[in-house]
N, C-alpha and C positions, 0 to 999 in steps of 0.2 A: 547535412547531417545534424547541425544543430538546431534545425527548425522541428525534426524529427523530433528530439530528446525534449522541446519544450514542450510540444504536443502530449508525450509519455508521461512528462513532469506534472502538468495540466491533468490527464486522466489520470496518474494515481493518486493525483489529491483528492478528485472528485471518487473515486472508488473509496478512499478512506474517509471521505466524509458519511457516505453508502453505510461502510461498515464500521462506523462510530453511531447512527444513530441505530444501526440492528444488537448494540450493545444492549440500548433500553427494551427490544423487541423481544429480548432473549433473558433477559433479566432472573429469570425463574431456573435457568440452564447456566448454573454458575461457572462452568467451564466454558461454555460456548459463547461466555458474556466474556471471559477473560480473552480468550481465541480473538474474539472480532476488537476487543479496547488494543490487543498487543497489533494485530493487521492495522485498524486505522493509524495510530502512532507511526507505526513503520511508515506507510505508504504515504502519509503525510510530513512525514519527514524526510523520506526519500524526493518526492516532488520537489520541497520547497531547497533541499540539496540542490535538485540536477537542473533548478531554474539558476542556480549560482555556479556552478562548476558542472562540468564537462570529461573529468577526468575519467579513465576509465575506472577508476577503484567504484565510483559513483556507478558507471554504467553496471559492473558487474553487480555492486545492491541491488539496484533493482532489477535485473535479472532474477537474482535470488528470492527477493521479497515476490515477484511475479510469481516464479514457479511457486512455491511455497501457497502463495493464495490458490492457484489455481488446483495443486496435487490435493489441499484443503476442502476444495467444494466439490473435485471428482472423489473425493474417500465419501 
């Protein structure tokens, strides 16, 4: 289980890294610029969280932060 979560930790940092540099991509879409700065923060902060704890409070962020991206790119 916890090889799992580090793998998860791993991919949403590398996803918030994605959408930190689509901040400068977007730059001209002041809203979609602020959307993707608050996602990468999150997901970059989530990862480097759940490479340190385990907890479920942890697991359910990024539960959260996931759906949240994902309900964000199907709208």
């Amino acid at each position: 289980m916890i090889q799992r979560l580090r793998w998860a930790a791993y991919s949403s940092i590398g996803a918030g890294l994605i959408h930190g540099i689509a901040v400068g991509l977007h730059a001209e879409h002041a809203s979609a610029a602020r959307a993707f700065l608050v996602l990468a923060v999150l997901q970059i902060g989530w990862g480097i969280a759940a490479l340190f704890s385990s907890h479920w409070q942890v697991r359910l962020a990024g539960l959260g932060i996931s759906v949240a991206a994902i309900a964000g790119w199907v709208d």
